[in-house]
mmCIF file as Biopython writes it, N, C-alpha, C and O atoms, coordinates in Angstrom:
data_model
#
loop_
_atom_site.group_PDB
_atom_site.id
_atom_site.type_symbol
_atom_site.label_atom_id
_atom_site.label_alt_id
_atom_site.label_comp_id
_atom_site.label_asym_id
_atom_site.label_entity_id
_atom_site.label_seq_id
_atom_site.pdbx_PDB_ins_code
_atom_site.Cartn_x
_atom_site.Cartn_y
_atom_site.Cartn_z
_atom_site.occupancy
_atom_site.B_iso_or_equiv
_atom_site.auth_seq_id
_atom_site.auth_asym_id
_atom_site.pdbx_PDB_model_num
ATOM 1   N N  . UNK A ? 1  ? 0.836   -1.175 0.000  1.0 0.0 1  A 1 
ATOM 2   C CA . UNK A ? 1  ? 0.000   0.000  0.000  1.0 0.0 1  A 1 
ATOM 3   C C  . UNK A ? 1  ? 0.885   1.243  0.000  1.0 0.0 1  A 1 
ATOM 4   O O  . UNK A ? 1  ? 1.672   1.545  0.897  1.0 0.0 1  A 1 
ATOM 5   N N  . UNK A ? 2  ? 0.688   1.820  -0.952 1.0 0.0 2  A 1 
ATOM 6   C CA . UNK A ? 2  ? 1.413   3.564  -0.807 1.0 0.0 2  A 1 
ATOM 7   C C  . UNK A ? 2  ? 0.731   4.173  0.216  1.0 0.0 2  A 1 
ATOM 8   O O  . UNK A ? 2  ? -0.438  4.019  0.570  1.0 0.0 2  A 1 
ATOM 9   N N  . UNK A ? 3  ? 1.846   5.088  0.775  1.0 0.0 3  A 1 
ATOM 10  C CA . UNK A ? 3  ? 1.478   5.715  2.005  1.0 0.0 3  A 1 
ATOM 11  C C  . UNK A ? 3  ? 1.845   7.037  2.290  1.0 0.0 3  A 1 
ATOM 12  O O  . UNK A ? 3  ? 1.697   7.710  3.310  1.0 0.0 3  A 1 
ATOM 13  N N  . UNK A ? 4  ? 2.528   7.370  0.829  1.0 0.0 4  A 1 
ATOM 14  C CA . UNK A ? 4  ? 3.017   8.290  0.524  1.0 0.0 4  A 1 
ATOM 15  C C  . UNK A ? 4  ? 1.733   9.346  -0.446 1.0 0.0 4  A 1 
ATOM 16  O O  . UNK A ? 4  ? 1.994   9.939  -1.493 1.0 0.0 4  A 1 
ATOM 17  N N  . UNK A ? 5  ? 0.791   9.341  0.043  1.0 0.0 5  A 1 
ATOM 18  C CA . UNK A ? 5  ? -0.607  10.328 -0.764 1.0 0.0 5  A 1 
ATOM 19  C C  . UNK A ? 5  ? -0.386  11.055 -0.487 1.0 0.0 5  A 1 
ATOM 20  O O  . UNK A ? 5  ? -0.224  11.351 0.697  1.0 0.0 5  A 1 
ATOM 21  N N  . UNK A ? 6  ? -0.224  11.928 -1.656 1.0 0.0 6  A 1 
ATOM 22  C CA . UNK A ? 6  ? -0.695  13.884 -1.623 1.0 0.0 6  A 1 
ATOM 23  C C  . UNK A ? 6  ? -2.051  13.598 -2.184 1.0 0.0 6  A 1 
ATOM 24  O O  . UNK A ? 6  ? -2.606  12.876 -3.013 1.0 0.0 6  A 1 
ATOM 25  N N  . UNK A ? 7  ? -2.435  15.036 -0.836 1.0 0.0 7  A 1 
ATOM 26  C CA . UNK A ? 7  ? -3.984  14.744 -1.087 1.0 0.0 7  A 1 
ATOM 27  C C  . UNK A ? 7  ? -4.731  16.101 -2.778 1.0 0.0 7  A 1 
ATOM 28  O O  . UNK A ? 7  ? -5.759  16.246 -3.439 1.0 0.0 7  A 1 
ATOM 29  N N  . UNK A ? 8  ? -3.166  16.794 -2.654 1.0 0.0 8  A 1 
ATOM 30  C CA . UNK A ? 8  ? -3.759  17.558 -3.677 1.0 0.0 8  A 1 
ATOM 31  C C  . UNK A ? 8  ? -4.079  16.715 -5.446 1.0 0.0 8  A 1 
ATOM 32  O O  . UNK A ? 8  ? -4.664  17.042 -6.479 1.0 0.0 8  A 1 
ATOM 33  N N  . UNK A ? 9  ? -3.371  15.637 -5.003 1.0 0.0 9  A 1 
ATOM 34  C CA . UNK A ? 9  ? -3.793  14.976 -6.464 1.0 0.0 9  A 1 
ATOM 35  C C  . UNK A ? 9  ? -4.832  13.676 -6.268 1.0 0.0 9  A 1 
ATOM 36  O O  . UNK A ? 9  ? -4.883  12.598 -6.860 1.0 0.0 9  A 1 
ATOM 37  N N  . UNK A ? 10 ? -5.551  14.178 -5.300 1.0 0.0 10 A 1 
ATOM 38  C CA . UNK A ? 10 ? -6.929  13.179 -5.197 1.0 0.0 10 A 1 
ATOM 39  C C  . UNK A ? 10 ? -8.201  14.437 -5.634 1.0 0.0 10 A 1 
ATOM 40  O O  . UNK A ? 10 ? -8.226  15.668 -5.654 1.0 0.0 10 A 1 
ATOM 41  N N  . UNK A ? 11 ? -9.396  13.078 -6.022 1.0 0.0 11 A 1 
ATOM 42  C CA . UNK A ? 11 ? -10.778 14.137 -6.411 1.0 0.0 11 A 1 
ATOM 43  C C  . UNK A ? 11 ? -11.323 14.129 -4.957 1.0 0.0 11 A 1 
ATOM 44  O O  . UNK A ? 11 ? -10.894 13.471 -4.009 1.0 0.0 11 A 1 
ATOM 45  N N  . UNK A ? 12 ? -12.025 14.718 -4.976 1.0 0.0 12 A 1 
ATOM 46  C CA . UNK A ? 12 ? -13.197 15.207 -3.587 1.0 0.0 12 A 1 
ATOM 47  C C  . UNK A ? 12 ? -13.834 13.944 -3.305 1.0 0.0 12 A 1 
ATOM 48  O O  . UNK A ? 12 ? -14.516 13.844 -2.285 1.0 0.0 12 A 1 
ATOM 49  N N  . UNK A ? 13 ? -13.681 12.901 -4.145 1.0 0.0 13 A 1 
ATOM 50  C CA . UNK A ? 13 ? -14.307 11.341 -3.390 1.0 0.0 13 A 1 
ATOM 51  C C  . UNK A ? 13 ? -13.588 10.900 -3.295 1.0 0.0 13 A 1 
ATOM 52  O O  . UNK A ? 13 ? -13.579 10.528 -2.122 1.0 0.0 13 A 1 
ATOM 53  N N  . UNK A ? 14 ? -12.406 10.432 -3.973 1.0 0.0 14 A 1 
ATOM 54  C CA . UNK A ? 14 ? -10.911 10.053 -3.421 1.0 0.0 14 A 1 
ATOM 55  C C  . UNK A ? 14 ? -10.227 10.422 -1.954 1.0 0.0 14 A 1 
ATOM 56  O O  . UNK A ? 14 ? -9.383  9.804  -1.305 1.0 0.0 14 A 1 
ATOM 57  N N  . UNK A ? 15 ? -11.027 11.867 -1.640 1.0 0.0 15 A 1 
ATOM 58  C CA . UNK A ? 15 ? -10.232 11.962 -0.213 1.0 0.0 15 A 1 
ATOM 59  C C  . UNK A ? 15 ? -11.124 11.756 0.433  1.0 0.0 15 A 1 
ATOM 60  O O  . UNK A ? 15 ? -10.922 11.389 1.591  1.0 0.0 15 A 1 
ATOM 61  N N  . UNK A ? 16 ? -12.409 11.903 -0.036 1.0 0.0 16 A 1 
ATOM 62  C CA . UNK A ? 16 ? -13.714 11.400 1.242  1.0 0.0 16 A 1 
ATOM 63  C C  . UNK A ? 16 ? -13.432 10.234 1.747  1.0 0.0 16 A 1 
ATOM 64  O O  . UNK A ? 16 ? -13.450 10.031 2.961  1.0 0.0 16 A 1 
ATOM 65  N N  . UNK A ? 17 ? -13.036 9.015  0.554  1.0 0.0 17 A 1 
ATOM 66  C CA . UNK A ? 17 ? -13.123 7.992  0.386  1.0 0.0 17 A 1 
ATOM 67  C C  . UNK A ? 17 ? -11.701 7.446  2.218  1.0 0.0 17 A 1 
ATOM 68  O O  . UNK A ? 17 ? -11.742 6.412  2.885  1.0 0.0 17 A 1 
ATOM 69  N N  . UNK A ? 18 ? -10.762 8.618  2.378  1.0 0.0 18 A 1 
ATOM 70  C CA . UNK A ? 18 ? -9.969  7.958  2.631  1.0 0.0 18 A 1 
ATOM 71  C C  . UNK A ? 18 ? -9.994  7.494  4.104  1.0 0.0 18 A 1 
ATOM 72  O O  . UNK A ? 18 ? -10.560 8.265  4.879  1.0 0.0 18 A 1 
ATOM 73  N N  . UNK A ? 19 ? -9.529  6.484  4.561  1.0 0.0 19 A 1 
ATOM 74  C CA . UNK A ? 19 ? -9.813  5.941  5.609  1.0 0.0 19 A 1 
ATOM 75  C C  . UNK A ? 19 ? -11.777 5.266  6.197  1.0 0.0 19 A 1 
ATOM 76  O O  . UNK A ? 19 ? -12.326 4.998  7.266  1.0 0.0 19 A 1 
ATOM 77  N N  . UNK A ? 20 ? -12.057 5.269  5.122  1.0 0.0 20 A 1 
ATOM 78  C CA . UNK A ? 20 ? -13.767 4.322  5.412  1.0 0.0 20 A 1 
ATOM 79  C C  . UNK A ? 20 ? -13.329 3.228  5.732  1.0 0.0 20 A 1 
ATOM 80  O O  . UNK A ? 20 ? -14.207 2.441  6.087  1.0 0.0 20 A 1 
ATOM 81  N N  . UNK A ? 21 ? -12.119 2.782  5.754  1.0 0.0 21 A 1 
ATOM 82  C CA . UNK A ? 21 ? -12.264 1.247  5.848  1.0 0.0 21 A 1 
ATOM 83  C C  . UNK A ? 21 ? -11.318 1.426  7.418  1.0 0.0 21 A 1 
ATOM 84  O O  . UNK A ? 21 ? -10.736 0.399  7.768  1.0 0.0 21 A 1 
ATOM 85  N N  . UNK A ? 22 ? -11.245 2.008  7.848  1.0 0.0 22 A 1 
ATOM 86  C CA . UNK A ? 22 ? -10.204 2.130  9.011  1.0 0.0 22 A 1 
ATOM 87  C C  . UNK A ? 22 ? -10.830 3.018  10.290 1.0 0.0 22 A 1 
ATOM 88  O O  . UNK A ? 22 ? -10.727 2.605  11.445 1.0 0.0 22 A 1 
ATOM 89  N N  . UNK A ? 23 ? -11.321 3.958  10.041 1.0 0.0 23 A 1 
ATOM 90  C CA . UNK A ? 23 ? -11.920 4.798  11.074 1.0 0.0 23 A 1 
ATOM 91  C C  . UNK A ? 23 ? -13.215 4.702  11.237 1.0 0.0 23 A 1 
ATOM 92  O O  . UNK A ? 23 ? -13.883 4.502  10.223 1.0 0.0 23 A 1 
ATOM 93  N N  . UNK A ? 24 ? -13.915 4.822  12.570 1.0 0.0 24 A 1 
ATOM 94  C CA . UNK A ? 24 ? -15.352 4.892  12.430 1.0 0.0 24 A 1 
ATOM 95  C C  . UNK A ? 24 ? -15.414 5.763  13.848 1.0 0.0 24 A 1 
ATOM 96  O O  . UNK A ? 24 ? -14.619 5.741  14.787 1.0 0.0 24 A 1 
ATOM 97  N N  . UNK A ? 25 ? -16.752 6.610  13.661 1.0 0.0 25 A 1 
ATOM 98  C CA . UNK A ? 25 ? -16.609 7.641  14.733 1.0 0.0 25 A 1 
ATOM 99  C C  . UNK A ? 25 ? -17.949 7.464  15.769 1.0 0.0 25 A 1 
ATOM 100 O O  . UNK A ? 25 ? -19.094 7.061  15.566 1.0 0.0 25 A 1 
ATOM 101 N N  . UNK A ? 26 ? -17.525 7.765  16.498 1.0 0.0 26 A 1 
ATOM 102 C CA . UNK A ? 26 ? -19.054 7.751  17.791 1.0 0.0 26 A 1 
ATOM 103 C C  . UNK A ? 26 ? -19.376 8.937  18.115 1.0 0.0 26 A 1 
ATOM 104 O O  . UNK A ? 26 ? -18.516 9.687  18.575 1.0 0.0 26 A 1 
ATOM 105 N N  . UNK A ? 27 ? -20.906 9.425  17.915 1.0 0.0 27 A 1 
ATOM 106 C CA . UNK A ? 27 ? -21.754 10.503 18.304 1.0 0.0 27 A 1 
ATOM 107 C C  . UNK A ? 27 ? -22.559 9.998  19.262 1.0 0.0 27 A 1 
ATOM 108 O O  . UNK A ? 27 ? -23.188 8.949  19.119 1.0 0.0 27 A 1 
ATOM 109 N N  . UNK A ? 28 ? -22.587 10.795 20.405 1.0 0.0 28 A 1 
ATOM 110 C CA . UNK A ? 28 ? -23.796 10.796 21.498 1.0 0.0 28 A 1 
ATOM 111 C C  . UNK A ? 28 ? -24.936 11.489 20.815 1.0 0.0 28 A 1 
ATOM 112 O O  . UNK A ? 28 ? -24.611 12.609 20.420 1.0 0.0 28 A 1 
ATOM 113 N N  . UNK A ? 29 ? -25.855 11.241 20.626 1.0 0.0 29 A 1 
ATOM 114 C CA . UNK A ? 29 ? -27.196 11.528 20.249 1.0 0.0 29 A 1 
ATOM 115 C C  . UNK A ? 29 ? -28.194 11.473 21.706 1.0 0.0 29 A 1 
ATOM 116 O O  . UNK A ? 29 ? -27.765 10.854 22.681 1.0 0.0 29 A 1 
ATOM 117 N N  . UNK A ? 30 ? -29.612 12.201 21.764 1.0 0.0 30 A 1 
ATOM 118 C CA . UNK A ? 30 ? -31.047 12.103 22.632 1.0 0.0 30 A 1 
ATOM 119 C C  . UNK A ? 30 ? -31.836 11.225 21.722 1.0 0.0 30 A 1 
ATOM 120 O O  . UNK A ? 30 ? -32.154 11.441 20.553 1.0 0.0 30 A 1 
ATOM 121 N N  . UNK A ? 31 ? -32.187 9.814  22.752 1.0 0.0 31 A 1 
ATOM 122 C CA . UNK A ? 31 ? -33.212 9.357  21.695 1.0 0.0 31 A 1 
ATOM 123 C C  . UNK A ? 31 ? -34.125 9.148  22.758 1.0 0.0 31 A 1 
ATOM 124 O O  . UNK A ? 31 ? -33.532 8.603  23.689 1.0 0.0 31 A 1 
ATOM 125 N N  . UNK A ? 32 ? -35.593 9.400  23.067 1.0 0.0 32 A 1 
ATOM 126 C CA . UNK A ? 32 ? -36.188 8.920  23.919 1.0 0.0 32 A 1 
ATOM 127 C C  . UNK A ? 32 ? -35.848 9.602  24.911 1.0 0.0 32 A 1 
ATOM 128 O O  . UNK A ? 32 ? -35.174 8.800  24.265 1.0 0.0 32 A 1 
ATOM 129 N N  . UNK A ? 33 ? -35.569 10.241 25.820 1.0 0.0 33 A 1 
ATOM 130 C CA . UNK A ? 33 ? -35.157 10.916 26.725 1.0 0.0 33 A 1 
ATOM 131 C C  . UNK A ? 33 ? -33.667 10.289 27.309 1.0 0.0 33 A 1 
ATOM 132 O O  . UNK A ? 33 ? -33.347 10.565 28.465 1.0 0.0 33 A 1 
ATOM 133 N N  . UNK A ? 34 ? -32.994 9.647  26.674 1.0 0.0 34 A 1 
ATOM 134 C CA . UNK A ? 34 ? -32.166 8.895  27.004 1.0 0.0 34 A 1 
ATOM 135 C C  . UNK A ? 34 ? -30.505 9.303  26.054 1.0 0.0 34 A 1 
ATOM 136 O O  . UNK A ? 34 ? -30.658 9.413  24.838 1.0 0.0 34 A 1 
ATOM 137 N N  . UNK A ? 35 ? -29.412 9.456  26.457 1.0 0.0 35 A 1 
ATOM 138 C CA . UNK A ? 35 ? -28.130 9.179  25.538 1.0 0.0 35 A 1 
ATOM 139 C C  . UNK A ? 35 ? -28.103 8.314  25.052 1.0 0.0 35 A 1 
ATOM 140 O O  . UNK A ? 35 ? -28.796 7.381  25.457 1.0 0.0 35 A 1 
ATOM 141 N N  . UNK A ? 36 ? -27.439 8.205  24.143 1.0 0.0 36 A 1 
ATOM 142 C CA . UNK A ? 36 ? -27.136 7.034  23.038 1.0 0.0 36 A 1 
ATOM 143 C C  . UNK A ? 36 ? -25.837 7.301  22.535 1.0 0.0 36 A 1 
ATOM 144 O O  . UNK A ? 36 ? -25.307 8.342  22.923 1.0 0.0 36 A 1 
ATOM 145 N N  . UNK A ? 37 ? -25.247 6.603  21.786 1.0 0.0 37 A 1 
ATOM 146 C CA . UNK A ? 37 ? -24.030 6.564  21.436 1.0 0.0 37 A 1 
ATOM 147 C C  . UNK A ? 37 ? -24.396 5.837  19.894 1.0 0.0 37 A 1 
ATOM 148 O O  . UNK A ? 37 ? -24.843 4.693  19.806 1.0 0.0 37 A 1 
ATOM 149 N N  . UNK A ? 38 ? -24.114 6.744  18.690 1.0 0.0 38 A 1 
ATOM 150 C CA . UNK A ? 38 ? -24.467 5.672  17.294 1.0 0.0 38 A 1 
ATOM 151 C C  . UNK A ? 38 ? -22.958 5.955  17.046 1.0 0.0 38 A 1 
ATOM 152 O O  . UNK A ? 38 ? -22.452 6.982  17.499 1.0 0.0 38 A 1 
ATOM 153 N N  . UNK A ? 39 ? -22.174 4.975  16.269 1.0 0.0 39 A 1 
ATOM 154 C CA . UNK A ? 39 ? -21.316 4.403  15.535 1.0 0.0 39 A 1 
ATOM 155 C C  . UNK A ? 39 ? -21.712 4.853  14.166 1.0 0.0 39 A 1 
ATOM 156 O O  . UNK A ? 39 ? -22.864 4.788  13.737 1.0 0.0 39 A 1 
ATOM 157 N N  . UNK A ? 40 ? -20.412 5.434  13.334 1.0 0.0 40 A 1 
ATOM 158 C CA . UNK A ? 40 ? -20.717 5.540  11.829 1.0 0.0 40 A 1 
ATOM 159 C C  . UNK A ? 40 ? -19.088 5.401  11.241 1.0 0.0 40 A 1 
ATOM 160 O O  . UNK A ? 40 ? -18.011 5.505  11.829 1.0 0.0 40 A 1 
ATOM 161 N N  . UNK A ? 41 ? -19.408 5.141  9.913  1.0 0.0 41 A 1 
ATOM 162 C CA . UNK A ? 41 ? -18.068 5.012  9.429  1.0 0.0 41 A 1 
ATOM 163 C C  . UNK A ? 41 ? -17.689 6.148  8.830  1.0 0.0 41 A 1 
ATOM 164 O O  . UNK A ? 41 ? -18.355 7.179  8.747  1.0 0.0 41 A 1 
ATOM 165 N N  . UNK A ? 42 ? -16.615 5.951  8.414  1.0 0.0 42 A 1 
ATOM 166 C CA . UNK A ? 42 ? -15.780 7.730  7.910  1.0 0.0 42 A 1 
ATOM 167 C C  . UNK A ? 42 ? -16.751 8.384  7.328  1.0 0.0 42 A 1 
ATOM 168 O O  . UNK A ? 42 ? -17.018 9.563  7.560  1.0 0.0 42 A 1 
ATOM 169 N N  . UNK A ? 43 ? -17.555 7.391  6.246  1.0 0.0 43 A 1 
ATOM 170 C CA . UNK A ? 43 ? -18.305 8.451  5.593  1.0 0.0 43 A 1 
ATOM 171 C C  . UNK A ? 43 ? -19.783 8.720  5.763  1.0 0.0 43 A 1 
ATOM 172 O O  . UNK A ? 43 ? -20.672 8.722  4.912  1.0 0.0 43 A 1 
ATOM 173 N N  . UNK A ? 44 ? -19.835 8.940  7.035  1.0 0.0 44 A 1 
ATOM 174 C CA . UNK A ? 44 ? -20.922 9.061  7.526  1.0 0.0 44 A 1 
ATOM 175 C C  . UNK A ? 44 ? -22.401 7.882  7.910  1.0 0.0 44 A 1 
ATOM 176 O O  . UNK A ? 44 ? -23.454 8.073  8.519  1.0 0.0 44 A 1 
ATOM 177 N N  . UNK A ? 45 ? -21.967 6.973  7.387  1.0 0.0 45 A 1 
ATOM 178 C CA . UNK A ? 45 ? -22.695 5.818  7.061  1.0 0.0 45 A 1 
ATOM 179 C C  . UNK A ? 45 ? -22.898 5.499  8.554  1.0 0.0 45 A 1 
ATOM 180 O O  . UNK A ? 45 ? -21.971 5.461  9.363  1.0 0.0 45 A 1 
ATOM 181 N N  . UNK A ? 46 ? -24.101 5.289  8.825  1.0 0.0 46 A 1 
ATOM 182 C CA . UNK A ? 46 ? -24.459 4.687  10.601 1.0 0.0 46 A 1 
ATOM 183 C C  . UNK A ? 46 ? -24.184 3.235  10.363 1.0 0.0 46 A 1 
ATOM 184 O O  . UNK A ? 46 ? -24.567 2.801  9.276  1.0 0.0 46 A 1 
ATOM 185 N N  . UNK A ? 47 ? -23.532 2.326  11.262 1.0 0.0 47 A 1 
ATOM 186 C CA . UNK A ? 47 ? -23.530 1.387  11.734 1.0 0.0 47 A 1 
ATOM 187 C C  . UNK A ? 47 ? -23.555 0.563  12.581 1.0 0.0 47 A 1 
ATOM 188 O O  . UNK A ? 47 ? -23.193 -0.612 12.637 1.0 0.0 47 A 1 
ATOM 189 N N  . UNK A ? 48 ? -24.130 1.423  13.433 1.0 0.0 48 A 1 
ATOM 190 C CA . UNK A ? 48 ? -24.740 0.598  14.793 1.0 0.0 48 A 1 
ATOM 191 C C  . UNK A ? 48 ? -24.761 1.698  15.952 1.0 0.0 48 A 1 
ATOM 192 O O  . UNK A ? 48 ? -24.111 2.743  15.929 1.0 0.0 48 A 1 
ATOM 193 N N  . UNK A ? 49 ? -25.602 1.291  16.947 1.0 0.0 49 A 1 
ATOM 194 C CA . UNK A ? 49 ? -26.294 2.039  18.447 1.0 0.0 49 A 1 
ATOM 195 C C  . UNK A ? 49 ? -25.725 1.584  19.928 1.0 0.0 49 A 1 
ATOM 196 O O  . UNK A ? 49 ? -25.892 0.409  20.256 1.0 0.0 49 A 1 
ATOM 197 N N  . UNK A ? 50 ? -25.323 2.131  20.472 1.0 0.0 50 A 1 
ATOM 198 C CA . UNK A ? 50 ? -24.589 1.596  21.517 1.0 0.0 50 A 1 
ATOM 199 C C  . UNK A ? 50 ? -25.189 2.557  22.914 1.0 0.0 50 A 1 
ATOM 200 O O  . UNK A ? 50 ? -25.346 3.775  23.007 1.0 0.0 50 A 1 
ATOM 201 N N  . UNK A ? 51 ? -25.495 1.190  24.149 1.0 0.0 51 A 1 
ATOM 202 C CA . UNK A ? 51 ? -25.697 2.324  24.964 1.0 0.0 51 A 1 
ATOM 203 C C  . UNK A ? 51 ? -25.157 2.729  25.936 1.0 0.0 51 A 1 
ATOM 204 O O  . UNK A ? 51 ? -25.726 2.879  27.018 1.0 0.0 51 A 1 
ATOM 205 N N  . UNK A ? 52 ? -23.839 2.998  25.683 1.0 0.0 52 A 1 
ATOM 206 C CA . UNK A ? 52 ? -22.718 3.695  26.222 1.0 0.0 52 A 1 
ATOM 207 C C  . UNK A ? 52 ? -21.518 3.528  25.336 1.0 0.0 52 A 1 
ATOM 208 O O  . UNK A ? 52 ? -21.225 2.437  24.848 1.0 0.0 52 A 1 
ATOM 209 N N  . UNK A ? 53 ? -20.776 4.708  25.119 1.0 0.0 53 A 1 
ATOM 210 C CA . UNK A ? 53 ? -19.176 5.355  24.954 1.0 0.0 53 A 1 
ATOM 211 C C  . UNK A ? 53 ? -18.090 4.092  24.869 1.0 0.0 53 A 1 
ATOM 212 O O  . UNK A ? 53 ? -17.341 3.973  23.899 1.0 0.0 53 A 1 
ATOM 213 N N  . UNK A ? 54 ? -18.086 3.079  26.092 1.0 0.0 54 A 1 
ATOM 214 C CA . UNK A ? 54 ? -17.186 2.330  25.860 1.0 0.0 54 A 1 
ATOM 215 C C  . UNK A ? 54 ? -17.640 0.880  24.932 1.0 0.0 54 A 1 
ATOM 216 O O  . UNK A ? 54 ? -16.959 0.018  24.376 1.0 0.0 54 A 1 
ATOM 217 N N  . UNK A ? 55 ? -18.461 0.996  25.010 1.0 0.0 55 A 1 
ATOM 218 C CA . UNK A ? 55 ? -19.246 -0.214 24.552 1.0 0.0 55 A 1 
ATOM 219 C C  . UNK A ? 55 ? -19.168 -0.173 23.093 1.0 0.0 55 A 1 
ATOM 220 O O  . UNK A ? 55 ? -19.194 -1.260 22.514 1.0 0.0 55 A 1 
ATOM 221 N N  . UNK A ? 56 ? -19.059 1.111  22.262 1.0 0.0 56 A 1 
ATOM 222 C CA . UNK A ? 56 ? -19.276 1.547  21.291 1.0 0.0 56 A 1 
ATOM 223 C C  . UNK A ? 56 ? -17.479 1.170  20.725 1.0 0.0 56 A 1 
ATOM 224 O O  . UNK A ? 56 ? -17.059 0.440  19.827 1.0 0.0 56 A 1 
ATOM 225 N N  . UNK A ? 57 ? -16.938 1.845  21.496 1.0 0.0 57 A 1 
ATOM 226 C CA . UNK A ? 57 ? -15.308 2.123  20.750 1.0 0.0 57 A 1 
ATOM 227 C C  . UNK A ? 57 ? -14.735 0.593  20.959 1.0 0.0 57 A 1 
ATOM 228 O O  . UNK A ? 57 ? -13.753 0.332  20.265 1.0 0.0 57 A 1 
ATOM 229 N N  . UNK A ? 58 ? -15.240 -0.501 21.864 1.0 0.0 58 A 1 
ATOM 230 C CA . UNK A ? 58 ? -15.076 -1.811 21.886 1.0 0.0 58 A 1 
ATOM 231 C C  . UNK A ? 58 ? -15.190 -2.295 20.413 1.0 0.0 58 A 1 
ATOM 232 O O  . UNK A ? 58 ? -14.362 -2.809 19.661 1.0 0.0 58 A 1 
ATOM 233 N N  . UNK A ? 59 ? -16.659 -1.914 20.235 1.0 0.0 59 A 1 
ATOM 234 C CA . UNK A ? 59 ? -17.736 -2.640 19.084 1.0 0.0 59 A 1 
ATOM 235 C C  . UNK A ? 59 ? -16.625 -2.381 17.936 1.0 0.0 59 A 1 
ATOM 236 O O  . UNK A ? 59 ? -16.247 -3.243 17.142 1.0 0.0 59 A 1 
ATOM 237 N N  . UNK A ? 60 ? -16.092 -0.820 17.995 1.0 0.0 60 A 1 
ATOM 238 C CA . UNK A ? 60 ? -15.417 -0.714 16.993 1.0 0.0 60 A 1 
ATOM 239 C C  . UNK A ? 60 ? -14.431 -1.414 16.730 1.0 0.0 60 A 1 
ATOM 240 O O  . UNK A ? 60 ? -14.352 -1.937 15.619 1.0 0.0 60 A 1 
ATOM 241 N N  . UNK A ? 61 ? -13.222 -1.636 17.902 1.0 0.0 61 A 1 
ATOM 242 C CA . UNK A ? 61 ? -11.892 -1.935 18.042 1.0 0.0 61 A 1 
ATOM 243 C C  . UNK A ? 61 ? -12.086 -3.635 17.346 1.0 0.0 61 A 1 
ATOM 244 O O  . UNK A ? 61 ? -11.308 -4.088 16.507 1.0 0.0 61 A 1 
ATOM 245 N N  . UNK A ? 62 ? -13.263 -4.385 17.897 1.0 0.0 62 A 1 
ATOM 246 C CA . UNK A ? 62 ? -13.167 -5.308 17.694 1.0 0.0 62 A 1 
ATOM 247 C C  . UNK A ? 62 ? -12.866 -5.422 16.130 1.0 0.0 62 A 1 
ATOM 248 O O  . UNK A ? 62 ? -11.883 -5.985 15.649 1.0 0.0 62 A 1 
ATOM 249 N N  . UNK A ? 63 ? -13.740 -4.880 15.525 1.0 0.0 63 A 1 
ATOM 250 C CA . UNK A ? 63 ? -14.280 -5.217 13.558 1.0 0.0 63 A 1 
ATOM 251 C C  . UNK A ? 63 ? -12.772 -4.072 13.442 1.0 0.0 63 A 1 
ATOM 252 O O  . UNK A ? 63 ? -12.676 -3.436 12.392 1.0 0.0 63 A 1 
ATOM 253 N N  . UNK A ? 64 ? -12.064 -3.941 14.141 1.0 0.0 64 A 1 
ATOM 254 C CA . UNK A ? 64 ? -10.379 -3.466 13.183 1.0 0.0 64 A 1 
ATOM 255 C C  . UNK A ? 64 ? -9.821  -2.543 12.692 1.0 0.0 64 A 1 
ATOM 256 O O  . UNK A ? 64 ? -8.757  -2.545 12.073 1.0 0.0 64 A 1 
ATOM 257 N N  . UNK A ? 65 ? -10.923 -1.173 13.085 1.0 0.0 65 A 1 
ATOM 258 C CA . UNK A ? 65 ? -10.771 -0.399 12.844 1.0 0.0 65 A 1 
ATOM 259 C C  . UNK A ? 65 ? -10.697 0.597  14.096 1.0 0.0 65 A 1 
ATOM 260 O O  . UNK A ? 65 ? -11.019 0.046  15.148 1.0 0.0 65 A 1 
ATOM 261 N N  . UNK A ? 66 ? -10.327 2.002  14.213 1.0 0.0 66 A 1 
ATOM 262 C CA . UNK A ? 66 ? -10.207 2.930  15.119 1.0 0.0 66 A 1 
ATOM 263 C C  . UNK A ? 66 ? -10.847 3.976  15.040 1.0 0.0 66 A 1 
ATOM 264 O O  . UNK A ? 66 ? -10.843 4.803  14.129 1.0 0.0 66 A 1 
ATOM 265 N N  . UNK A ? 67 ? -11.533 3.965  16.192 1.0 0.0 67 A 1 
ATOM 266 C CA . UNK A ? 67 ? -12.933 4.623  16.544 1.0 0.0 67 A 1 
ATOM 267 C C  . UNK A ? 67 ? -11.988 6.694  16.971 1.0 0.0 67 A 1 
ATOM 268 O O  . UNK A ? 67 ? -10.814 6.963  17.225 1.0 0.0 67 A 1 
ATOM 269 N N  . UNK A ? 68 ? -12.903 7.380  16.882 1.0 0.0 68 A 1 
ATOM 270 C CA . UNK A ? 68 ? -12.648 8.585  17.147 1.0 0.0 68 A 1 
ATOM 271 C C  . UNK A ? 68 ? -14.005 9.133  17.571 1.0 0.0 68 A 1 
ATOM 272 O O  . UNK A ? 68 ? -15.113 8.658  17.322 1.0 0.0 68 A 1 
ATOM 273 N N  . UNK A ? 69 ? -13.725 10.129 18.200 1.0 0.0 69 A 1 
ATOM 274 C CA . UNK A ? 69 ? -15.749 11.260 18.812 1.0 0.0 69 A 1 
ATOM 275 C C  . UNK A ? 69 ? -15.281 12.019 18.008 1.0 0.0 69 A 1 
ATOM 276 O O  . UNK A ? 69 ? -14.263 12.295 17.374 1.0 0.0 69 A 1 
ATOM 277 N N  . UNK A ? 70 ? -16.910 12.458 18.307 1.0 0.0 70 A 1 
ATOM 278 C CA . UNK A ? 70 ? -17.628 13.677 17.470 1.0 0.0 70 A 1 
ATOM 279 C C  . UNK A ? 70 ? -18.078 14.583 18.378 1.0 0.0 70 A 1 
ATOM 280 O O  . UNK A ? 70 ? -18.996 14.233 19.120 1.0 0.0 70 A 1 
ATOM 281 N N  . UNK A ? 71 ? -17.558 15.826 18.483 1.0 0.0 71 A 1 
ATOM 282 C CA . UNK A ? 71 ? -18.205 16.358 19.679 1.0 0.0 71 A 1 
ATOM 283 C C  . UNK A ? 71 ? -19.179 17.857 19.360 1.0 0.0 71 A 1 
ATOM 284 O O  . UNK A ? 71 ? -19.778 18.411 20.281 1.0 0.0 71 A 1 
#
């Protein structure tokens, strides 16, 4: 894998694109009168509900990728 990317010679989906397969981020959301924690991948894509913070960045760590917040 090159690892050497300049991002000025990528298109605007080429750099969206980068890291979907590696990062996925956790937002606390109100659902119900309650916190929540949803999981999404780089590109915004939801992939799952968690109901709590650690539970979530677990869910992530497990499937191999590295979780980051949204604050």
């Amino acid at each position: 894998m090159n690892t050497n990317i300049n991002p000025r010679h990528l298109s605007h989906r080429d750099l969206a694109m980068l890291g979907v397969q590696d990062v996925a981020f956790v937002k606390s959301v109100r659902l119900e009168d309650e916190t929540v924690y949803t999981i999404h991948a780089a590109d915004g894509t939801q992939m799952g509900l968690s109901p709590n913070r650690d539970i979530a960045y677990a869910a992530i760590r497990q499937q191999g990728m590295e979780p980051v917040s949204v604050h």
